[in-house]
Structure formats: structure tokens, C-alpha cells
Biotite code that builds the C-alpha atoms (Angstrom):
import biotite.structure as struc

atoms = struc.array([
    struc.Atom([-47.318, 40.627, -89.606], chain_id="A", res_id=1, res_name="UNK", atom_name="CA", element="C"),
    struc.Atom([-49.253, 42.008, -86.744], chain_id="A", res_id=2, res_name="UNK", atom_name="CA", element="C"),
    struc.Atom([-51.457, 44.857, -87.427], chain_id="A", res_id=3, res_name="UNK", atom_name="CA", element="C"),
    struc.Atom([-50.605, 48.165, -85.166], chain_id="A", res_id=4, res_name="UNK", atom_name="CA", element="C"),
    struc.Atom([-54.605, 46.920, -83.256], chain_id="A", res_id=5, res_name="UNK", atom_name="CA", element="C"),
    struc.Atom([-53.308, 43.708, -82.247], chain_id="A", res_id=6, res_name="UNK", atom_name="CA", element="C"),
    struc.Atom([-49.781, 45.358, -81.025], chain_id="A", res_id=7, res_name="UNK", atom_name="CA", element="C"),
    struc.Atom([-51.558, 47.628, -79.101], chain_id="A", res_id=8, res_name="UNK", atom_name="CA", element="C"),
    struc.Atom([-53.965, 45.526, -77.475], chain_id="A", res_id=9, res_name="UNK", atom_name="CA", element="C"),
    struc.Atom([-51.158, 42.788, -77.142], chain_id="A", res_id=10, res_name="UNK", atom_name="CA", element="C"),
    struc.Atom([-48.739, 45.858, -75.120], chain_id="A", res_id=11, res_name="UNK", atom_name="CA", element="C"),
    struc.Atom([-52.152, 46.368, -72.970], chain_id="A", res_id=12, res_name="UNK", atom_name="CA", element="C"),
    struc.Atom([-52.525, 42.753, -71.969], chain_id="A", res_id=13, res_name="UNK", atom_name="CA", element="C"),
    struc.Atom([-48.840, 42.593, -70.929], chain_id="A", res_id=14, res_name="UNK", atom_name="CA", element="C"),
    struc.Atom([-49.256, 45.552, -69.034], chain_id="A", res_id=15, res_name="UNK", atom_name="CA", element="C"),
    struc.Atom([-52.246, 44.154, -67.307], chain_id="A", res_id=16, res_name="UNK", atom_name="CA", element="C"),
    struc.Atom([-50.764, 41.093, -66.366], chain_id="A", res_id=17, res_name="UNK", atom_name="CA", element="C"),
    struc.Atom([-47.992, 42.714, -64.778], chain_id="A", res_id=18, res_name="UNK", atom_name="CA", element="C"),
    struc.Atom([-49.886, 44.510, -62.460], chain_id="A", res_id=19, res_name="UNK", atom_name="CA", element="C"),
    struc.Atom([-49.601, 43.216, -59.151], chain_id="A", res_id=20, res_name="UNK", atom_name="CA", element="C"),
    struc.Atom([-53.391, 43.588, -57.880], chain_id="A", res_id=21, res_name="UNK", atom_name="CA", element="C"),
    struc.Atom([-52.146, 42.294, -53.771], chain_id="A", res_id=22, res_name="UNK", atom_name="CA", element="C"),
    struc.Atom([-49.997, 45.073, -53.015], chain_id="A", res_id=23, res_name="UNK", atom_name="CA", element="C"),
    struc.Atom([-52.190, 47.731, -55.168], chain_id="A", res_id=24, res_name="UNK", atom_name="CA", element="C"),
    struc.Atom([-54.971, 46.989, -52.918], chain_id="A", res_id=25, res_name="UNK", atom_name="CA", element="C"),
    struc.Atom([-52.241, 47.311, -49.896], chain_id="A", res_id=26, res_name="UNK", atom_name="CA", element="C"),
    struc.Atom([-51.489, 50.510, -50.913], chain_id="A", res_id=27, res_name="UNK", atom_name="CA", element="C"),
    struc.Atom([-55.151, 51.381, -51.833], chain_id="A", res_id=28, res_name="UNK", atom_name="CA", element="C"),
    struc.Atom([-56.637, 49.548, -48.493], chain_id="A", res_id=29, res_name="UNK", atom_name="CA", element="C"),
    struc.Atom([-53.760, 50.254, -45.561], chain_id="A", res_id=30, res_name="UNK", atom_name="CA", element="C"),
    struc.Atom([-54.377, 48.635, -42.393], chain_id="A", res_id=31, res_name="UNK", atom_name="CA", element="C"),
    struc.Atom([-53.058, 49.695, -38.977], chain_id="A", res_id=32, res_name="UNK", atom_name="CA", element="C"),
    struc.Atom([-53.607, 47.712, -36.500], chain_id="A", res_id=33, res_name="UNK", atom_name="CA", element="C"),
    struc.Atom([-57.179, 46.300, -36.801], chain_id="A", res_id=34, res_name="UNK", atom_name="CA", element="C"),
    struc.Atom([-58.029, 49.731, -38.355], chain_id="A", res_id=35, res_name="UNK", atom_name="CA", element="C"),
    struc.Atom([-58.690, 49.225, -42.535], chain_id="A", res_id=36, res_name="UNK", atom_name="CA", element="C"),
    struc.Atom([-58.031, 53.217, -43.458], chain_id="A", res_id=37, res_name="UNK", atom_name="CA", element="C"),
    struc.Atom([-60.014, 54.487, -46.255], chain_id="A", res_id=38, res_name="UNK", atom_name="CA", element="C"),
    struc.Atom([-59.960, 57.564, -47.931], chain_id="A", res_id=39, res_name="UNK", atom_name="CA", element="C"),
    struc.Atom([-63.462, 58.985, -45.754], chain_id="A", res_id=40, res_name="UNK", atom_name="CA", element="C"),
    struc.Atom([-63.486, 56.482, -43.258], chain_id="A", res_id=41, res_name="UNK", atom_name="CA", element="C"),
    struc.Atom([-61.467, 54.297, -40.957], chain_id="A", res_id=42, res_name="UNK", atom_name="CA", element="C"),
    struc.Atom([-62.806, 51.093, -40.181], chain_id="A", res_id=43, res_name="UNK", atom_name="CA", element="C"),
    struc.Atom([-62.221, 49.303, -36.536], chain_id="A", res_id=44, res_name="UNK", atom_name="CA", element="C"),
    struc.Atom([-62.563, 45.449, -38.024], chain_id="A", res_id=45, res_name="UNK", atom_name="CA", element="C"),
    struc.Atom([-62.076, 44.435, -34.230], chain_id="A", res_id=46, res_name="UNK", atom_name="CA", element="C"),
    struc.Atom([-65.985, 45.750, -34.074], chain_id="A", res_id=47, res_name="UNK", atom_name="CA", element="C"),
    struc.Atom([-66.815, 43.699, -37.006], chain_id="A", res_id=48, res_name="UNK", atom_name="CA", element="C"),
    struc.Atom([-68.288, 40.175, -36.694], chain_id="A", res_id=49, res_name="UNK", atom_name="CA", element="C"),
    struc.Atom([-67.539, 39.086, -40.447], chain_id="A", res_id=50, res_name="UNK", atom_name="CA", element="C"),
    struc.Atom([-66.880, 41.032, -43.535], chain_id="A", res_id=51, res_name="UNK", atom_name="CA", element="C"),
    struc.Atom([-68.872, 40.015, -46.870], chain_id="A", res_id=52, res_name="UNK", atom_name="CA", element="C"),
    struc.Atom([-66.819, 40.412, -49.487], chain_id="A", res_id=53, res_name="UNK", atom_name="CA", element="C"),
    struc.Atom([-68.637, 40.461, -54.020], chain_id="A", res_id=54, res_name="UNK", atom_name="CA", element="C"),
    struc.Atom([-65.475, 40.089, -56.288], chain_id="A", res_id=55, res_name="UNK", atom_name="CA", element="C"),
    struc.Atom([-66.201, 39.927, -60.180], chain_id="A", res_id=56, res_name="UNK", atom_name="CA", element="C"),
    struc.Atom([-63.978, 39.728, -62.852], chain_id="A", res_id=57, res_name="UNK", atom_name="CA", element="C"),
    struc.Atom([-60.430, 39.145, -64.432], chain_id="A", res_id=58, res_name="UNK", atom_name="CA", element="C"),
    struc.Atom([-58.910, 40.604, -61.362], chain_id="A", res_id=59, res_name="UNK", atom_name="CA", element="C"),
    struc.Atom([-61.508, 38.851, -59.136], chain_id="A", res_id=60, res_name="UNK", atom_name="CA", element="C"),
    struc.Atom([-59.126, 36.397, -57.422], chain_id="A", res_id=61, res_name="UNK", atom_name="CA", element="C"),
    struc.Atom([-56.086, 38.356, -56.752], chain_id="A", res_id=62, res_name="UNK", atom_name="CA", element="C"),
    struc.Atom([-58.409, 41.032, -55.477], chain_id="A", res_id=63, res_name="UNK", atom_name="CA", element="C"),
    struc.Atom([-59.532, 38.656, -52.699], chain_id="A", res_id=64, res_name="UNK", atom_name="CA", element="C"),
    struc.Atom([-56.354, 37.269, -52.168], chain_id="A", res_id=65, res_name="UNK", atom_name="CA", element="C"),
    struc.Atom([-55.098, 40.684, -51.623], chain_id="A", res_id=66, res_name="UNK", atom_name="CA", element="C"),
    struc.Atom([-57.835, 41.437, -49.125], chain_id="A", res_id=67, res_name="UNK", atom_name="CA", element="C"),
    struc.Atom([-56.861, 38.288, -47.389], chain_id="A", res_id=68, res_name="UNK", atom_name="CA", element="C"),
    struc.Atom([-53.465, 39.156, -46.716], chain_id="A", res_id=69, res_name="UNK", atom_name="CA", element="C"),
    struc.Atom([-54.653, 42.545, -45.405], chain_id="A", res_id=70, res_name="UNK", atom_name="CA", element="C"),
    struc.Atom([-57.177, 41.967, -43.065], chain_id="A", res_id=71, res_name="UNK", atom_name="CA", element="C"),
    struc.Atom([-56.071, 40.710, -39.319], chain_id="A", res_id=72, res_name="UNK", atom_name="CA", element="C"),
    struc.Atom([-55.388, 37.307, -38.951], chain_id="A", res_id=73, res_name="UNK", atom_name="CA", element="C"),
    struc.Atom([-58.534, 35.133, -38.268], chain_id="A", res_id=74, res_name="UNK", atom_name="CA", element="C"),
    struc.Atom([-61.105, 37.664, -39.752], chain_id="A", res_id=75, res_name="UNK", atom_name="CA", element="C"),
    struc.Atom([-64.337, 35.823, -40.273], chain_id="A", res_id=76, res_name="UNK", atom_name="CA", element="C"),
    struc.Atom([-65.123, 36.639, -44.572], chain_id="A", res_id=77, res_name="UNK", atom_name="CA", element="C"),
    struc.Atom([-67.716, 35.512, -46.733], chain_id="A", res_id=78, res_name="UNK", atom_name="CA", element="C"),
    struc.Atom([-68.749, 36.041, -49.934], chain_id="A", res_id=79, res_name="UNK", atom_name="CA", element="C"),
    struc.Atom([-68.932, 34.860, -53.644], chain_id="A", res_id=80, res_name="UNK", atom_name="CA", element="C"),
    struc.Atom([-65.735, 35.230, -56.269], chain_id="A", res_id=81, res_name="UNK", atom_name="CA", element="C"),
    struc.Atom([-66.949, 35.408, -60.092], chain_id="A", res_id=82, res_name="UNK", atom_name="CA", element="C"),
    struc.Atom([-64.251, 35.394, -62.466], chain_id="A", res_id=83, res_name="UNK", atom_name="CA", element="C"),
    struc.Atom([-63.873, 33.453, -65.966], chain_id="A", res_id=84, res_name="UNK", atom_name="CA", element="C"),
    struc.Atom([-61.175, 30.899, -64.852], chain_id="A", res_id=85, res_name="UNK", atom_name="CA", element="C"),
    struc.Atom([-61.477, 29.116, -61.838], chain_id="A", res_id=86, res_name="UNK", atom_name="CA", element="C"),
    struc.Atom([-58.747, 29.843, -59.036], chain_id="A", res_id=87, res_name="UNK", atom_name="CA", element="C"),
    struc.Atom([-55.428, 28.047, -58.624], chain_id="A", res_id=88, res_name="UNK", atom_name="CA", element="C"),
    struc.Atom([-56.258, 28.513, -54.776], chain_id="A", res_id=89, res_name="UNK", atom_name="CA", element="C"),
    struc.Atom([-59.286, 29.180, -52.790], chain_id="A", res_id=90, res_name="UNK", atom_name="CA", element="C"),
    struc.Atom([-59.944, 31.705, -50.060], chain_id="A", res_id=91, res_name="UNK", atom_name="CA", element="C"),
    struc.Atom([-62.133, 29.958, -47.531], chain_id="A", res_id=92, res_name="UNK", atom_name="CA", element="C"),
    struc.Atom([-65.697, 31.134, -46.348], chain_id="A", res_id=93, res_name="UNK", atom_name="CA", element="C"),
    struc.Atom([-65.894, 32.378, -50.845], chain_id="A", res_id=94, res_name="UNK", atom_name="CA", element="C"),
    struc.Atom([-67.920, 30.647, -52.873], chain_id="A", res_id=95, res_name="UNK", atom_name="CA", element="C"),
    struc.Atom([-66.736, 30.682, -56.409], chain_id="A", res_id=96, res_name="UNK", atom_name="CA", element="C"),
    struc.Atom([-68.120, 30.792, -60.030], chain_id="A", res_id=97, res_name="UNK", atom_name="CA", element="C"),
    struc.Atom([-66.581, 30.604, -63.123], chain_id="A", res_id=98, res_name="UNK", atom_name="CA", element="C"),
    struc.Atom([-68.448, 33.199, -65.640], chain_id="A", res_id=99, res_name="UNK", atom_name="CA", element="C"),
    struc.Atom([-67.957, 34.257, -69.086], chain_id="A", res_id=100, res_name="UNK", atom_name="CA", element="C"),
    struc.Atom([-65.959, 37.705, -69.426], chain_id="A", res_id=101, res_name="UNK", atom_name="CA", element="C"),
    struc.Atom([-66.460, 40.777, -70.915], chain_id="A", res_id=102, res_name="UNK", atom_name="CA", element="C"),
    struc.Atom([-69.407, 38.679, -72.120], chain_id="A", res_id=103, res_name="UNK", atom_name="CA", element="C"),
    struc.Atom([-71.807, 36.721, -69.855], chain_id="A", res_id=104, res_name="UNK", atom_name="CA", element="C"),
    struc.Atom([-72.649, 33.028, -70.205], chain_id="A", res_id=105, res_name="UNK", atom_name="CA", element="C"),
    struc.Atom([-74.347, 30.808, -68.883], chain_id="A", res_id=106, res_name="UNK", atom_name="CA", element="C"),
    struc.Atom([-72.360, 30.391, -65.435], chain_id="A", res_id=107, res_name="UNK", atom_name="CA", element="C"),
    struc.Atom([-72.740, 33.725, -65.256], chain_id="A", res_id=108, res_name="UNK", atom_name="CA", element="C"),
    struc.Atom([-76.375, 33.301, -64.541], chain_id="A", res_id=109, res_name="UNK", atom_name="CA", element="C"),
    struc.Atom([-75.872, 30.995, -61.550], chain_id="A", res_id=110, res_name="UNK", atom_name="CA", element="C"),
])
């Protein structure tokens, strides 16, 4: 019989998994037009040449896949995608890494 720890944590890992981290970060990161609205800031990504984009963790590729579907169509991105499995689909211009998580190993390093 499960202990009331291993309930709890299993109810939290459910609960994490269900979040949908794409539309969170639609909600979080609106877009109108090329404008990304922030909270302090709007952003005119028609001015920007390419956005460089550091994504680490669990949530790491549905955090850039998110961003994907939110910035304009043909938006030059770059950047690097650290998360401890590797992705069932790549965004191109990331570079990816599989590291260890909550704990580093060594493919963290790289």
C-alpha cells in the first residue's frame, strides 16, 4: 500500500503532466500582430532580426514549442534546449541537450 508521500507526490506528477505548457505561455506571452505583449513592455518582433531563445528543464520542450507557435510565421530563433529526455520533435535553429534533472550529470556539463 502506498504511503500518503508517494500519493501525494504521485497526485503532483499527474497534475504536472496535465498542464498544457503551449497555451499557458499563449496566455502568459499574447501576440498581436507582430507585437509579443508583456506585462512592462511590448515588443515589435518586426524590428527584431532573430530572437535567442535558453530553455532548461522538464518543461523545456513544450516551452519552445509554445514559443514557436506564437511568434509570426518565419521568425528567425536560435538557441539551445536542455531538458532530461530528448524531444519527440525538434524546433529548428535549437540546439539540444539531454541533461540530468533535478540533478546534473554529465550532459549537463556539455
Amino acid at each position: 500500500m502506498a504511503t500518503g508521500k508517494e500519493i501525494a507526490r504521485q497526485v503532483f506528477l499527474q497534475t504536472i503532466a496535465s498542464i498544457d505548457i503551449p497555451r499557458v505561455m499563449e496566455r502568459k506571452l499574447p501576440r498581436e500582430g507582430s507585437r509579443l505583449i508583456l506585462p512592462d513592455v511590448a515588443i515589435d518582433l518586426s524590428q527584431v532580426a532573430k530572437v535567442h531563445v535558453v530553455a532548461i528543464g522538464k518543461a523545456a520542450h513544450a516551452m519552445v514549442t509554445g514559443l514557436e507557435g506564437i511568434l509570426p510565421r518565419g521568425t528567425s530563433v536560435s538557441g539551445i534546449v536542455v531538458a532530461p529526455v530528448a524531444p519527440e520533435r525538434r524546433v529548428p535553429g535549437m540546439e539540444y541537450f539531454v541533461g540530468g534533472h533535478p540533478v546534473p550529470n554529465a550532459e549537463s556539463w556539455k
